[in-house]
DRENDO-982634 format. One line per 5 residues: number of its first residue (from 1); for each residue x, y, z of N, C-alpha, C. Coordinates in nm, 2 decimals, decimal comma, padded with zeros to 4 digits. Example, Ala and Ser with C-alpha at 12.3 -4.5 7.8 and 13.67 -1.06 7.14 Angstrom:
<rs>
1) 01,32:-00,57:00,78:01,23:-00,45:00,78:01,32:-00,33:00,78; 01,28:-00,22:00,71:01,37:-00,11:00,71:01,29:00,00:00,79
</rs>
This chain:
<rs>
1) -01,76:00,52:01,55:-01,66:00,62:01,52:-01,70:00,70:01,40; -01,71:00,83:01,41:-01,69:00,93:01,31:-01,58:00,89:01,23; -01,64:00,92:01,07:-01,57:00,89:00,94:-01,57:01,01:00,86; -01,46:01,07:00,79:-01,43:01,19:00,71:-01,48:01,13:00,61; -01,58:01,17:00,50:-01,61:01,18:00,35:-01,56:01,29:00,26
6) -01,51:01,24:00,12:-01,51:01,38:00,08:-01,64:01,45:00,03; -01,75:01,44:00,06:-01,84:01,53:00,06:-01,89:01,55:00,14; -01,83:01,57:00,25:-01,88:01,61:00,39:-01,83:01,77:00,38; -01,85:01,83:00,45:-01,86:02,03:00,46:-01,73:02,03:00,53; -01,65:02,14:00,52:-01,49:02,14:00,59:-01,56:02,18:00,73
11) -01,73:02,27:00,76:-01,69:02,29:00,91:-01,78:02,17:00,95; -01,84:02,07:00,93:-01,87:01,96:00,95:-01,77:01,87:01,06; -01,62:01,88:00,93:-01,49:01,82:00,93:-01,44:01,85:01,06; -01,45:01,99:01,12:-01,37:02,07:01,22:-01,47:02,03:01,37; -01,63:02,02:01,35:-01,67:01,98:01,47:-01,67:01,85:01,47
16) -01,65:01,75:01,42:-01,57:01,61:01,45:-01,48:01,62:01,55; -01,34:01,72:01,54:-01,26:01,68:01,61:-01,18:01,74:01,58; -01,17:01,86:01,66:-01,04:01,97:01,66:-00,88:02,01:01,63; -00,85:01,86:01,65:-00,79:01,75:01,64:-00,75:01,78:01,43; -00,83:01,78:01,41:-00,80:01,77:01,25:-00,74:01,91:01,19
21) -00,79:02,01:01,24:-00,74:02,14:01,21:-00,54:02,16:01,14; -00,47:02,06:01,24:-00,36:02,08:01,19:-00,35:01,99:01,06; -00,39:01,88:01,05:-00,39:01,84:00,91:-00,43:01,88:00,86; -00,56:01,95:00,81:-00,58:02,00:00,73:-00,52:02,15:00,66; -00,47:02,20:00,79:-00,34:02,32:00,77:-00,24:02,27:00,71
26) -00,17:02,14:00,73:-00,08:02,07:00,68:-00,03:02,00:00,59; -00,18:02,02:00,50:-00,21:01,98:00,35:-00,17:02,10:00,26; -00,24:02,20:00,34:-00,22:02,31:00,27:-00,32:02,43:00,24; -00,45:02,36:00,35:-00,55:02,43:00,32:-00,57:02,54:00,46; -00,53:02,64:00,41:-00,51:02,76:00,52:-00,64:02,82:00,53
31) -00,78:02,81:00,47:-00,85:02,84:00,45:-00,96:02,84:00,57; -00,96:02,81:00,64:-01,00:02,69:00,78:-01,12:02,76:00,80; -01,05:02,90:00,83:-01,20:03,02:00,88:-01,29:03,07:00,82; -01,22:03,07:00,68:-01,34:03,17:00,57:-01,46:03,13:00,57; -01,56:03,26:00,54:-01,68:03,13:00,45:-01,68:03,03:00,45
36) -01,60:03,02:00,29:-01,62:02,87:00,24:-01,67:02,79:00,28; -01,58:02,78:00,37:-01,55:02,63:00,46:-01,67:02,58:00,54; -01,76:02,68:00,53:-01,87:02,66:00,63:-01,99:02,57:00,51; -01,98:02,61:00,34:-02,07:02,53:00,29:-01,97:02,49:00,15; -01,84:02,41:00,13:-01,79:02,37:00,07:-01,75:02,25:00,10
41) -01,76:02,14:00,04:-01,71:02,00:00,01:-01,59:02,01:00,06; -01,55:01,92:00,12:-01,38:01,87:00,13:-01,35:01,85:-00,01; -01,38:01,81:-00,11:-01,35:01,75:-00,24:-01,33:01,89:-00,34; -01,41:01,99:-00,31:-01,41:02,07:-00,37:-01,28:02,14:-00,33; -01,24:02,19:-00,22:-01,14:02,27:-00,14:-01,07:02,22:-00,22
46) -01,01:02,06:-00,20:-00,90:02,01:-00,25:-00,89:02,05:-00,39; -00,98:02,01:-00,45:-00,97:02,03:-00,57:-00,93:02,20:-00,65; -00,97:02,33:-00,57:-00,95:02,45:-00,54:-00,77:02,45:-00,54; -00,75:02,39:-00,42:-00,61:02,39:-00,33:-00,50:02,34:-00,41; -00,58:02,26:-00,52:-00,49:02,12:-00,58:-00,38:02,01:-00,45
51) -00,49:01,98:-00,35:-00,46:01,84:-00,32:-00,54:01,77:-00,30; -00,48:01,61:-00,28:-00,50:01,51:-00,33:-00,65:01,43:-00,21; -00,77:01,50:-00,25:-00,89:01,46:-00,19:-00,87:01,31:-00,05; -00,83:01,21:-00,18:-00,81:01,07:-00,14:-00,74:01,06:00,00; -00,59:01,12:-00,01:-00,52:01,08:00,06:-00,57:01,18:00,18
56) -00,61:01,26:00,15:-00,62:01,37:00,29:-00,73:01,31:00,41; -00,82:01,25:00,29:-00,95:01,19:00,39:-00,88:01,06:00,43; -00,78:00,95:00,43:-00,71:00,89:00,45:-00,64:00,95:00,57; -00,56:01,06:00,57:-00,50:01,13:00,66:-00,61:01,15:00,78; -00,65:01,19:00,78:-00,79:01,23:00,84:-00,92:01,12:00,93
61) -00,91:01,04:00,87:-00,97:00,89:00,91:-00,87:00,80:01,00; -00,76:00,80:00,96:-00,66:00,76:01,04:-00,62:00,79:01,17; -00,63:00,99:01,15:-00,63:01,03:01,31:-00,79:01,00:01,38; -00,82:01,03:01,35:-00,97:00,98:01,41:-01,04:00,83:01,46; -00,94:00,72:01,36:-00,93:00,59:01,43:-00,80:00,58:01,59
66) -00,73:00,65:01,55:-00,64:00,65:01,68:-00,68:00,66:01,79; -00,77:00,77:01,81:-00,84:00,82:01,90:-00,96:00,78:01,94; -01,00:00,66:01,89:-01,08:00,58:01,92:-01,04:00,50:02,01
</rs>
């Protein structure tokens, strides 16, 4: 099973599992399509975004165990 890091790339994050797009909308990070996202850290974003790195990759890991 694929595992979220926070230093994995947000579009890394998105071809995992499509699946994650609304969490990560749901955090707060509306950002999904820009640039960025194509060579920024999850850790970084959050940290940009001001949320909470930890829990989101928590968030994130958990849908991805489901679906296992």
């Amino acid at each position: 099973m694929a595992k979220v890091t926070k230093d994995m790339i947000i579009s890394d994050i998105l071809k995992l599992d499509r699946g994650t797009i609304p969490i990560l909308l749901n955090s707060g990070m509306h950002c999904l399509g820009c640039p960025s996202s194509s060579g920024e850290s999850l850790e970084d974003a959050c940290e940009i975004h001001g949320i909470d790195v930890d829990q989101l990759v928590v968030e994130l890991n958990n849908f991805l165990a489901a679906k296992a």
